[in-house]
Phi, psi and omega in degrees: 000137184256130165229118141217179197234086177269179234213286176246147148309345189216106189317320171298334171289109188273183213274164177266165189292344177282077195268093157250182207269331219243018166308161111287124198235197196013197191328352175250358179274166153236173198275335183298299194297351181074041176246044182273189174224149171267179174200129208286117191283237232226313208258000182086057181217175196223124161224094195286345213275282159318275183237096179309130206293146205204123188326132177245081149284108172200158188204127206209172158283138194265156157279350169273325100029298191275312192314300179306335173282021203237335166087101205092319188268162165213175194226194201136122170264114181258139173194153202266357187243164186260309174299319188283169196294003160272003185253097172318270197331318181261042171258012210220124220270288206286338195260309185290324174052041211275160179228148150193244326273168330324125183271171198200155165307113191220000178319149165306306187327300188300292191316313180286343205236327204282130161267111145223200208103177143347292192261009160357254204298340188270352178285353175288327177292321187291283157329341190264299200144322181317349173243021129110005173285005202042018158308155185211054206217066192278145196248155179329312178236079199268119169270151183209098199263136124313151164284192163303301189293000162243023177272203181230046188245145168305220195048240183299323224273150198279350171074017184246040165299313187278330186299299171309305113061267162273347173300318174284307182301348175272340160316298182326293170306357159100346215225143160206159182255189163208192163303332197235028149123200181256152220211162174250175182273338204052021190227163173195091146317309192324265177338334188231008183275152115240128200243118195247098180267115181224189187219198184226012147202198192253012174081007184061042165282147160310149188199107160328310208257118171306118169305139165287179161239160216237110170307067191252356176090126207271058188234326185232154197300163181094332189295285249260343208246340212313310210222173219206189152297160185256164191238135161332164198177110179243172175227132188231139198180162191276329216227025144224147201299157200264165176084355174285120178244139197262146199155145328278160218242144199254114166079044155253186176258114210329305204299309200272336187230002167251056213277039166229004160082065188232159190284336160202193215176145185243101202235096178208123160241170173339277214289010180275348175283344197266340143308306172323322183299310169309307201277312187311287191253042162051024212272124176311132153344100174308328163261082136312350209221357181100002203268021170060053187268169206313345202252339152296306211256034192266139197295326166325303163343303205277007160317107168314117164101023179025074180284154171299135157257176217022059169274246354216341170260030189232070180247012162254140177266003211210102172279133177293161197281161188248128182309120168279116159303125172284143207248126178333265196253148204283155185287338191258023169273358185247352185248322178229090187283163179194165185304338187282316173288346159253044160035084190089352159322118193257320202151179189303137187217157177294137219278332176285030188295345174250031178230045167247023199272000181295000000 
């Protein structure tokens, strides 16, 4: 089982100039509405002039596509806006379907897998167990957004990001609070889990290491935009040793993952969870056709002798036991939040809250 939290489906697609909470955005924006994007050509510059700023609408094969095609497996997405730019699946035509007007996202797909609303992001606890109902019903691949206000982004947010957070990895764990102490979920996740926690830029830390550049040819889009400052990346799993930091990396190919020539690299990007995802439950490969989408072109991919990527954090065989985070804020205050567990607490604030610095 899988958690990862990617932020957009399609990296070159920059944020829309309307950051209200309540836009409609992918397959559910309009042009009335300001939900176009501009788009970062080849050379990584934006020339509207060149490509005219565009609905960021698209449809490609998904990994919830393999997942679903895998026979047995299922997927769930939690996010708190059904429209909004944190919620990926409705930027993917075939997963969103949209009807209206207004329009909204209406695909089976969407209707079946997208968790949204208010109460988003706190139904992965309710699913975890975390709401004491001994329900149990986290599914094989899960994506998990915060709203704004329980993100790490400033502004409006409330700063209970690592608290939501360990609420869910102590869910995982078999564990939850409440007001009157700690409780089990009756549920058991631990053992058969892995939870891949990132973020969706880098927080305006300083960063040494020169980004590479990814050999796609300077014919296609994407070449000038791949890589960045790099962003955190924790792995939390029964069957990785605690205190492990990945490194050093072995057999690659030099041109492509060392680009200050250094003897080793913490060389993992976004598509290596979505390879790692592939290789766990044996999922057919998403680039079938050469057309270079994230899970080829992951730098760990360029592994010589064909590594798994983020294998190097799964080195135990015998799962270890699981630590409890103490918990802050009680679990059902993230499943029915309210002023009394927040202070000041209004509701869900726009998850973008800092992208009015364009």
């Amino acid at each position: 089982m899988t958690f990862v939290t990617p932020k957009s489906p399609r990296r070159f697609l920059r944020n829309p100039g309307n950051s209200t909470y309540d836009i409609n955005t992918g397959c559910a924006g309009s042009q009335d509405e300001g939900a176009e994007v501009n788009i970062i050509d080849k050379t990584g510059t934006e020339d509207d002039m060149t490509y005219p700023a565009v609905i960021p609408c698209v449809d490609h094969p998904t990994l919830t596509d393999r997942i679903e095609g895998a026979g047995g497996l299922n997927w769930r997405y939690y996010a708190s806006q059904t429209n909004g730019i944190w919620t990926a699946p409705n930027a993917i035509q075939h997963i969103c379907e949209p009807l209206g007007p207004p329009a909204q996202c209406a695909g089976s797909d969407f209707t079946s897998h997208v968790v949204t609303g208010v109460n988003g992001p706190g139904q992965i606890l309710k699913d975890l167990g975390a709401d004491g109902s001994g329900n149990c019903n986290l599914q094989p691949v899960s994506w998990v957004i915060p709203d704004g206000t329980w993100s790490d982004h400033g502004g409006p947010s409330l700063g209970y990001g690592p608290a939501w957070l360990s609420a869910i990895v102590n869910a995982v764990g078999g564990v939850y609070f409440d007001s009157n102490g700690q409780h089990s979920t009756r549920c058991n996740f631990w053992n058969n889990t892995a939870v891949f926690i990132t973020w969706d830029d880098w927080g305006g830390w300083y960063d040494h290491i020169v980004p590479p550049i990814v050999p796609l040819g300077s014919s296609q889009f994407g070449a000038g935009y791949l890589y960045g400052f790099r962003v955190p990346l924790i792995v939390v799993s029964a069957y990785t040793q605690a205190g492990t930091i990945s490194g050093p990396a072995t057999g690659f190919n030099a041109d492509f993952c060392k680009p200050d020539h250094q003897t080793s690299i913490y060389c993992h990007d976004f598509g290596s969870i979505l390879a790692y995802t592939e290789h766990n439950f044996q999922l057919q490969p998403i680039d079938q056709r050469g057309t270079g989408y994230a899970d080829k072109w992951a730098m760990d991919a360029q592994y010589i002798g064909g590594n798994v990527p983020l294998s190097e954090f799964f080195t135990l065989t015998t799962a270890r036991q699981f630590q409890v985070i103490p918990g802050p804020v009680p679990a059902s205050c993230f499943i029915t939040p309210t002023s009394s567990c927040f202070p000041g607490y209004t509701g869900p604030v726009d998850p973008d809250n800092d992208a009015n610095e364009q």
